[in-house]
N, C-alpha and C positions, 0 to 999 in steps of 0.2 A: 761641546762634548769632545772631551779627547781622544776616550778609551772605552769600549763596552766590554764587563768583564764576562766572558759563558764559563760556568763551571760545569756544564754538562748541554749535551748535545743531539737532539734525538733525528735528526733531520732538516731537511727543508721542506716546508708548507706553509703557504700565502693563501691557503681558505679560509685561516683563523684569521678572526680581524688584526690580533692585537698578537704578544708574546705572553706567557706567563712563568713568574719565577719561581712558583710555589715548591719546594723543597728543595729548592737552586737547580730544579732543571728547569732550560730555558731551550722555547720555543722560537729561533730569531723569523722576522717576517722578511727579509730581506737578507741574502748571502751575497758580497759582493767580492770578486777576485777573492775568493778561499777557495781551499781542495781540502774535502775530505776522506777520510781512509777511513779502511772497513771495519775500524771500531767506533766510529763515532766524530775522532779527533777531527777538531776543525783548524788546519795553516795557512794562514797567508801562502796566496799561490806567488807562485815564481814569477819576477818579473822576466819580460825578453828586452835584448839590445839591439837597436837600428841597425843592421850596418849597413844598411844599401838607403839610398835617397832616389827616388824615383818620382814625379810628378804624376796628379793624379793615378796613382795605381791602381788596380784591380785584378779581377780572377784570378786571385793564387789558386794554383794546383798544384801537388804534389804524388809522385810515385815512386817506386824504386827508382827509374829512369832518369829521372826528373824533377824538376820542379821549375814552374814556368808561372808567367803574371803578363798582364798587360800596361802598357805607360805611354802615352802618346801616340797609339796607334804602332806602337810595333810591341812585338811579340819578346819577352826575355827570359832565360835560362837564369837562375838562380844559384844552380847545383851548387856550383864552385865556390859561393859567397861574396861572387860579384855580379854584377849583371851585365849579360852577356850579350848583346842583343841580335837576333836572330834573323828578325824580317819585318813585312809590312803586317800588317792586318787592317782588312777591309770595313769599311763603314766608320760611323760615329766613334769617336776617342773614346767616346763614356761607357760603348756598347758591350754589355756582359759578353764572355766566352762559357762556353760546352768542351769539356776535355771527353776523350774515353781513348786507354790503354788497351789497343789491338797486336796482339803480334808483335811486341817490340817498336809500335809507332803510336803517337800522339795525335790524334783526330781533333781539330780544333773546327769548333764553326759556332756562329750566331746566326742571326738571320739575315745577316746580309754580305755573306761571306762564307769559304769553309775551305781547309787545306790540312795535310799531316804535317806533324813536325818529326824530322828524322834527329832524336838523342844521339846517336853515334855520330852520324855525319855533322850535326848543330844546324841542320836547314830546314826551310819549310818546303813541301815538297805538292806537286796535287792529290788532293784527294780523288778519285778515280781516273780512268784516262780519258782525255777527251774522244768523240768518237769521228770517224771520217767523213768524209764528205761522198755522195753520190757518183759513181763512175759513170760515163758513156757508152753504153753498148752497140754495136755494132755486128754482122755477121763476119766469120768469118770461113775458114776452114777446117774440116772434122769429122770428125762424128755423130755426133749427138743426134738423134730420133727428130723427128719436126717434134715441133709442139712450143710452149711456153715456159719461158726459164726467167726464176729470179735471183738477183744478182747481187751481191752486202758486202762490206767490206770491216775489217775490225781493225785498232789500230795494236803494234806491238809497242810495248816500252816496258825493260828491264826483263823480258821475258814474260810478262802479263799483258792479254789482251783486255780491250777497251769491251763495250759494246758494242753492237752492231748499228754502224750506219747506216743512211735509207736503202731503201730498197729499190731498186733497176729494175726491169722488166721487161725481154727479149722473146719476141714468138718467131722461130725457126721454121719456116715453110716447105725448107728442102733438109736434108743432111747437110750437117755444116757445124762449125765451132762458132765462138761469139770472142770478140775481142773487147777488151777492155781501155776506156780511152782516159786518160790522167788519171790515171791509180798513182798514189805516190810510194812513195820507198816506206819502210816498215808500216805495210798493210797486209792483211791477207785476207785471199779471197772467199769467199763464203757461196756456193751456189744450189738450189734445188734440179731435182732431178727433174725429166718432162712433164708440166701439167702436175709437180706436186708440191708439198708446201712444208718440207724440211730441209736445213740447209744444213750442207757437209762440208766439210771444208777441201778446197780447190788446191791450196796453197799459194806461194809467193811467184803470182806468174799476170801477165796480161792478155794472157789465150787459153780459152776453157775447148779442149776438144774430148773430154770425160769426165766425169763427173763419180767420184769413189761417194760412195756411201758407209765408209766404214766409223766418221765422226762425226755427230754431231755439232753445233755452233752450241758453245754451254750458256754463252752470254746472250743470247736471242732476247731484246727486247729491255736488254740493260744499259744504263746511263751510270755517270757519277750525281751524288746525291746533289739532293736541292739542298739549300741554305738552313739546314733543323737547329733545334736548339735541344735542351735539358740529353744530352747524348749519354747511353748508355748500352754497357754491354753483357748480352747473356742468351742462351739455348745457340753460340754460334755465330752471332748477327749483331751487327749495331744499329740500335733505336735510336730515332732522336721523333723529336715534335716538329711540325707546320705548321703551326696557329691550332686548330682544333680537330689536325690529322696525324696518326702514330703513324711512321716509316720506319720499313726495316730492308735492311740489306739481305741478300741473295748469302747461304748458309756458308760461312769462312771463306766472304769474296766483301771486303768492306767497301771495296768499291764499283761493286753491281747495284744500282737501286732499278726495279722496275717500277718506274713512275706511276703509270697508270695502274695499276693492279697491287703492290706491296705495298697496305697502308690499309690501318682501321680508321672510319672519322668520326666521331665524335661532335656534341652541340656546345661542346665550352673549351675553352684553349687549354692545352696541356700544361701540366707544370712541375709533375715529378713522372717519372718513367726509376722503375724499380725488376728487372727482370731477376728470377730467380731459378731452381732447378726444374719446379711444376707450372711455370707460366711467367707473364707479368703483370706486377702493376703498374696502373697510369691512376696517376692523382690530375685532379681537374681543380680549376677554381671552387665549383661546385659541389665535387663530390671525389671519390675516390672508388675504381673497377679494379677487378681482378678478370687476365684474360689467362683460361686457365688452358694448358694444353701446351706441347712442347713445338707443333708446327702449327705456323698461324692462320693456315687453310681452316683448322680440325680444332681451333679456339673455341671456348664458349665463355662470353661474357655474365657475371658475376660483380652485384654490387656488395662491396667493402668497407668502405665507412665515408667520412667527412671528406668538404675539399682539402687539398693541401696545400702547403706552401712552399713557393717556387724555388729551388736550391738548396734546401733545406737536407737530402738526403744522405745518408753514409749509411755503408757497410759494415756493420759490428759481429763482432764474435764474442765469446765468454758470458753469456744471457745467464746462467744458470738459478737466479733468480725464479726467472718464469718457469720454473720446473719441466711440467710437461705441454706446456700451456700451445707451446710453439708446434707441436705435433711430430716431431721430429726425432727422431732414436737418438741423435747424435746429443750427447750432453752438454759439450760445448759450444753448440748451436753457431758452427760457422758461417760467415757471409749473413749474416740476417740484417734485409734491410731495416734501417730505421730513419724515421721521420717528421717532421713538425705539420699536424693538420692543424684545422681551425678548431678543433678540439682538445688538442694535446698532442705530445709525443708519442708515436704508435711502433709497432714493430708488426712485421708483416709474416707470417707463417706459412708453409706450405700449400696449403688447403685453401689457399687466397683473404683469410679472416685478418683482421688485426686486432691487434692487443693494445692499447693504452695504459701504456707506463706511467704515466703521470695525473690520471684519473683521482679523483677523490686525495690528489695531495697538491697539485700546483695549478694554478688559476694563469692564466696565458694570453693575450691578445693575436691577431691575427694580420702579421703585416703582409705586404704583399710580396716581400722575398726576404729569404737570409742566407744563411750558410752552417754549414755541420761538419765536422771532426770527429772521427775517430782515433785514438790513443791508449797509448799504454804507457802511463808514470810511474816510474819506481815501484813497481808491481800491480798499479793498477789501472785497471780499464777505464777509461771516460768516453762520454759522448758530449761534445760541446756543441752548440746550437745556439746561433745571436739573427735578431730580426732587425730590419731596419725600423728604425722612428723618426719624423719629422713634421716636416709641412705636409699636407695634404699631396700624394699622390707619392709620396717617399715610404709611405709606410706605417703612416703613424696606425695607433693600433698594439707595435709591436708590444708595448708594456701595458699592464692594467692602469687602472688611472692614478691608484696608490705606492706605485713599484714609481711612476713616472714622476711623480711628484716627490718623494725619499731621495730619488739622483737627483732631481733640480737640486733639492732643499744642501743636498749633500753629507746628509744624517737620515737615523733612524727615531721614529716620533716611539717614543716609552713609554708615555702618558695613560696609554691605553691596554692597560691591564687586566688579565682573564683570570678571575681566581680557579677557574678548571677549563682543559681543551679535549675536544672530542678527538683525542688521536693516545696510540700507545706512547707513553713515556721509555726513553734510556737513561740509565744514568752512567755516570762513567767519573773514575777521579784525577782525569786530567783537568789542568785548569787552561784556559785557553785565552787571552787575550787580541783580538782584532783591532788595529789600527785601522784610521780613516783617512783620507788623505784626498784633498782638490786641490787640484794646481799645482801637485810638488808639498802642498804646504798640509801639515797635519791640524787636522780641526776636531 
């Protein structure tokens, strides 16, 4: 087969078994590399040119900033149109990365690793500070009331402190100060007043003989994050997952996580995290919540639809399709997440609901990870969405059995003919010719 001729065009939809020609519009069951525009016309999509060679590659991401990938375990800058290479990254060559755009920095982590990357400077840098170590206390000379004094220390870097390291612990029996024994250089001190349990800051000294209560410690009880993955950002904070716990950061501090306490956990591992203006969603293998509420003390959980699948997510605008559907005044329907569940492609609304785009027109498998794009071509909007398929444990799934079988074959089977299809017809009088193509070689 060389050439399939479409003289009209009404869509894609893979529910009908077959295509049918009947008044030369043609229903194709398979659209492979074409774009179509908002009349219908169907063109061969644009091919792209290599120009970078990179060994197993992985995680493109791009931003205004940036654009970064991984290859060998180190980290590369793209921007320029060479590849630049930046630094190391931790764990397995093969092991996906989590981007999120904070502030002018790049948050990189998987799960066995996590660090920012600085676009200006081209370096990786840490993602929170580390925190100090335990000082020695001692009495000394002062002030201070008898009673009992606790003692913390923070570290300073670049003008941001760290968390609070452990905690000291000094009971003064007479009037007296407290000395502090190997405190290092850029720390400062942290101490509560007698017998109480708020810490203010001392400052950059190794003898506490008063104690101001005019500051509090902001970072009480904050570390830099653990190793999350699916990282994302919204109400202030960056999300990422744990296996089957949400973590979020301390409000415009990416690098506060309070371990113990900032995090919802859940019975199935995470795999999209979508936050928006009225809450977030967290898609599970399982299933898909909305956790509704702008602080996540005063959240209430809300089930939403199917599981999703992992990576799958982007941020689209120009919806205007869906009408009113999304709940939303705004007509252009900014930032609207969207994404691939085990039911189809969804968009997510305000109200925590979702909407399935592709309900009643495209038939889907469900692999275990992919990847989504949003764009705007020559005046139009896409969302592109590819799943993996393979061996057992890669994905397979990602295509129906009939979509999988058309790529091996590397044609479209004609044979099967619908003299009527239960879907609105277009007609249009362009004529459209699609070329096929395996290997370079046209078939």
């Amino acid at each position: 087969m060389s050439e399939i001729n479409i003289n009209g065009f009404s869509g894609m939809n893979n529910l009908n078994s077959g295509f049918s020609d009947k008044d030369g519009v043609a229903i194709p069951r398979f659209i492979l590399n074409a774009d179509v525009d908002a009349s219908g016309k169907a063109t061969k999509r644009d091919g792209l040119t290599a120009h970078l060679v990179l060994v197993n590659a992985h995680s493109l991401w791009a931003c205004e900033e940036c654009m970064v990938c991984v290859a060998g375990g180190y980290l590369y800058d793209l921007s320029s149109g060479s590849a630049v290479e930046i630094g190391t990254i931790g764990g397995p060559e093969d092991e996906f990365l989590s981007y999120a755009l904070f502030e002018g920095k790049v948050y990189v982590s998987n799960q066995y690793w996590s660090g920012a990357y600085d676009p200006i400077a081209k370096s990786i840098v840490e993602w929170g500070i580390n925190l100090p170590v335990s000082p020695v206390l001692v009495s000394d000379d002062g002030n201070l009331p008898v009673g009992t004094y606790h003692v913390t220390l923070t570290t300073v870097s670049s003008g941001e402190i760290s968390g609070n390291g452990p905690i000291a612990t000094i009971t003064l029996s007479t009037v007296g100060g407290i000395r502090l024994i190997g405190r290092v250089a850029d720390t400062l001190v942290w101490a509560t007043d007698q017998n109480g349990y708020t810490f203010s800051l001392v400052g950059d000294t190794d003898i506490i003989t008063h104690i101001p209560t005019v500051e509090p410690l902001p970072s009480f009880m904050c570390s830099p994050p653990p190793n999350i993955t699916c990282l994302s950002v919204g109400l202030g904070r960056i999300w990422g997952a744990d296996g089957d716990e949400l973590r979020y950061s301390e409000p415009h501090q990416p690098g506060w996580f309070k371990i113990t306490s900032n995090r919802f956990r859940f019975n199935s591992p995470i795999t999209i995290i979508a936050p928006i203006s009225t809450g977030v969603f967290v898609g599970m293998e399982d299933r898909t919540v909305f956790l509704l509420g702008t602080e996540p003390d005063q959240m209430r959980q809300i089930a939403a639809g199917a599981g999703s699948i992992l990576g799958t997510l982007a941020y689209a605008n120009n919806l205007p399709e869906l009408g009113d559907i999304l709940g939303t005044p705004e007509k252009g329907f900014v930032d609207v997440p969207v994404w691939r569940t085990t039911e189809g492609i969804v968009a997510g609304n305000v109200t925590g609901k979702l909407y399935n785009l592709t309900k009643h027109k495209m038939k889907m498998g469900s692999p275990e990870r992919g990847a989504s794009l949003y764009r705007q071509k020559d005046g139009e909007f896409q969302f592109i969405t590819s799943g993996e398929a393979g061996v057992t444990g890669s994905g397979t799934g990602g295509y129906d059995a009939a979509l999988a079988t058309a790529i091996e074959a590397g044609r479209m089977a004609i044979n099967n003919l619908l003299q009527s299809a239960n879907s609105s017809l277009g007609r249009m009088s362009e004529d459209v010719t699609c070329e096929q193509r395996r290997g370079g070689v046209l078939i």
